[in-house]
C-alpha positions, 0 to 999 in steps of 0.5 A: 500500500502506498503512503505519503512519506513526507511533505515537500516545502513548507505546509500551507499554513506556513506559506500563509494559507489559513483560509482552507482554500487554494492551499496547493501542497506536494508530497512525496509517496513511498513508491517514490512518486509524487502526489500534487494538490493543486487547482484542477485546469484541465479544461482551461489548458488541455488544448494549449498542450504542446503536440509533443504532450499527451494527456490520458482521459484519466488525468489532470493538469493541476496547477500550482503556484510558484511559490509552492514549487520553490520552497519544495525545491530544496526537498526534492531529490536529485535523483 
């Protein structure tokens, strides 16, 4: 069973999100892979995908902001 194994970057409350809401978050699964919580635009970007990129029906483009990504930075792996 997979599970999440530590939280990349700062949690939402130290970012400044206290509201509950547009709190992106990313975690790092036991399995190695990476889980997002972000805003889904699927519908918004799904056509602006370069020709080389590819989406199955069964996912999503998320977005996140950048700040997310940047502190998170530091805790993903190079390898």
């Amino acid at each position: 069973m997979v599970r999440i194994a530590r939280r990349l970057g700062d949690s939402p409350r130290q970012r400044g999100c206290a509201t509950g809401e547009t709190c992106p978050d990313l975690f790092e699964l036991s399995d190695g892979s990476f889980a997002v919580i972000g805003t889904d635009r699927t519908a918004e970007l799904d056509g602006l995908l370069p020709p080389d990129a590819a989406r199955a029906d069964y996912e999503r483009i998320v977005v996140i902001s950048r700040d997310t990504l940047l502190r998170a930075k530091k805790d993903i792996p190079d390898e």
